[in-house]
ROMI-865841 format. One record per residue (C-alpha): x, y, z. Coordinates in steps of 0.5 Angstrom, whole numbers, plus 2048, in hexadecimal, padded with zeros to 3 digits. Each point is the difference from the previous one (the first is absolute). Layout:
% residues N
XYZ ...
***
This chain:
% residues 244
7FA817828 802807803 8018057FA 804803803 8077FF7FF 804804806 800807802 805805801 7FF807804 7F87FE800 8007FF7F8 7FE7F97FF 8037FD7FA 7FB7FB7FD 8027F97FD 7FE8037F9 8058047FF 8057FC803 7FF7FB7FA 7FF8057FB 808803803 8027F9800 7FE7FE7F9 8028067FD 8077FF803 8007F97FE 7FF8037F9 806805800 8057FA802 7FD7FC7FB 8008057FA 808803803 8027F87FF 7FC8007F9 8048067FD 8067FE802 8007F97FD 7FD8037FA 805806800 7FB806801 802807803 7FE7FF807 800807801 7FB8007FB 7FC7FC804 800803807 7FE8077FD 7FB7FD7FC 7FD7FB806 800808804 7FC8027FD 7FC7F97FD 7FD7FE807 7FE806802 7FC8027F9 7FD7F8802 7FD800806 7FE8087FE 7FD7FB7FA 7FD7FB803 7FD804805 7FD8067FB 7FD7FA7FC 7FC7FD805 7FD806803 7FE8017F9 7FC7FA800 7FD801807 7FF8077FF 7F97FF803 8037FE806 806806800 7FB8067FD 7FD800806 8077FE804 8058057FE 8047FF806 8017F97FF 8038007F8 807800805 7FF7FB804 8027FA7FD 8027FD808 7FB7FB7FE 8007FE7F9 7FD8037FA 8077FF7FB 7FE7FD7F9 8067FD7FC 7FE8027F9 7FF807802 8097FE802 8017FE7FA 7FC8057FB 805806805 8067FB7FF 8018007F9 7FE807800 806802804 8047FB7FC 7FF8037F9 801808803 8057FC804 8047FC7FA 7FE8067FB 804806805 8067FA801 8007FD7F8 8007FA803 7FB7FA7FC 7FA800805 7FE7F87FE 8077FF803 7FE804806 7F97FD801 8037F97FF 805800806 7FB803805 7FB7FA7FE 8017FB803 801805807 7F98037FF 7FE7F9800 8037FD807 7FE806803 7F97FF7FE 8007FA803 802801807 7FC807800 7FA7FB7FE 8017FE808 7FE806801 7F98007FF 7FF7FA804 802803806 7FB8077FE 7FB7FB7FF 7FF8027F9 8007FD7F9 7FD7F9802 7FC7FC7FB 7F97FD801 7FD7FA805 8037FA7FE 8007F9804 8087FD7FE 804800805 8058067FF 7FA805801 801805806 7FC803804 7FD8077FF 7FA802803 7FE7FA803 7FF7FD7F9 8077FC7FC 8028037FA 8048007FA 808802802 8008047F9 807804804 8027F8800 7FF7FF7F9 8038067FD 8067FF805 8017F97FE 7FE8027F8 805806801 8067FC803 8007FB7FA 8008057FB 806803803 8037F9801 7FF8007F8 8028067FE 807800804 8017F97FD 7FE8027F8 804806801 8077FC802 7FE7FA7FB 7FD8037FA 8038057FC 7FC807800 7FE8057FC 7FE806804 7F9801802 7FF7F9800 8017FE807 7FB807800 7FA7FC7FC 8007FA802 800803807 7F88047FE 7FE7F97FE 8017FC805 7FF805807 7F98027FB 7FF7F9800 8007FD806 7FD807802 7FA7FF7FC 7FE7FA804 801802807 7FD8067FF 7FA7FD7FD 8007FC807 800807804 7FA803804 804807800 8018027F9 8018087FD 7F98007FC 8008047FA 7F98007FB 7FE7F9804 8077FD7FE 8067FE804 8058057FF 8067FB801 7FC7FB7FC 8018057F9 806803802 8037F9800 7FD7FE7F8 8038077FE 8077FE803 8007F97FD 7FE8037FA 806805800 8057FB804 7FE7FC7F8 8018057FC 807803804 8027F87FE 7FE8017FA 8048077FE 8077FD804 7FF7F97FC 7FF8047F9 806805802 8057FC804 8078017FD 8067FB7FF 
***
């Protein structure tokens, strides 16, 4: 499939940015109807998701380069270019809570209530920005013989951006139906966000060919253990100081 999406005035404007724009809009309208439902500020929310997206795709960007930086030492010029992927969620995710409790502290608003809200957009959003290493060609798993495989190469290989997709969705599905059906303490919907994407996140990443490496291990497989481990202890704290 052609990366490039359309151009305009000569620029080409490639696919992978097109889903990432689409799962980030998705995920504005998603976490506006969230804090209407559930009474927050929407004007908290705008400001915060200003100055959240840029600080996400800066995160995420920063992070992978860290991890490549054999790569991008000898290739100054490309830590900007992000046309072709190279954008790791976790590096999202570590930027967005920072932002969120700079954010909450400024604003005096609760920060496991902000994170909660906007949960299980960053969710969907990853779901469909997933599509998008499919188009890049990247982040695939090994060879495979069952019947979903794709091609790559010449060789057919594991759709890990399937798989992540698929898990990503089911999470997001949970998520909006735990909210609306279970009375919430703030940070839950937060905790049990970590252990489930960190989850499913461990077993595809086991199955990629294209992991960031640190020390011989998967960085994504130890960052994975770590969330899971805080996603338990968070649930943990807000069972412990849940107030009636």
């Amino acid at each position: 499939m052609d990366r490039v999406a359309f151009s305009i005035f000569g620029i080409d404007v490639m696919w992978y940015g097109v889903l990432i724009s689409a799962g980030v809009l998705l995920g504005v309208v998603i976490a506006l109807r969230e804090a209407k439902r559930s009474g927050f500020k929407e004007d908290n929310l705008l400001d915060f998701l200003l100055y959240a997206i840029p600080a996400g795709i800066v995160g995420a960007r920063a992070y992978y380069v860290i991890f490549s930086w054999d790569y991008y030492s000898r290739n100054l010029s490309q830590i900007i270019n992000t046309r072709n992927g190279g954008l790791a969620i976790h590096g999202a995710i570590i930027a967005g809570v920072i932002t969120a409790a700079l954010f909450c502290k400024k604003r005096k608003i609760n920060v496991l209530e902000l994170i909660d809200l906007v949960i299980p957009s960053l969710i969907i959003g990853q779901a469909i920005g997933r599509w998008g290493n499919f188009i890049n060609q990247e982040a695939y798993g090994g060879p495979t013989d069952l019947p979903w495989g794709i091609i790559i190469d010449g060789q057919k290989v594991h759709p890990t951006f399937l798989y992540e997709s698929i898990i990503d969705f089911c999470i997001f599905i949970f998520l909006i139906w735990f909210r609306k059906n279970k009375k919430t303490t703030d940070g839950q919907i937060f905790g049990l966000y970590l252990i489930l994407y960190s989850a499913g996140r461990y077993f595809v990443e086991g199955l990629r060919t294209d992991s960031l490496m640190f020390m011989g291990m998967r960085v994504a497989q130890l960052i994975s253990i770590a969330s899971i481990i805080i996603g338990v202890l968070l649930l943990i704290y807000v069972k412990n100081n849940k107030t009636e």
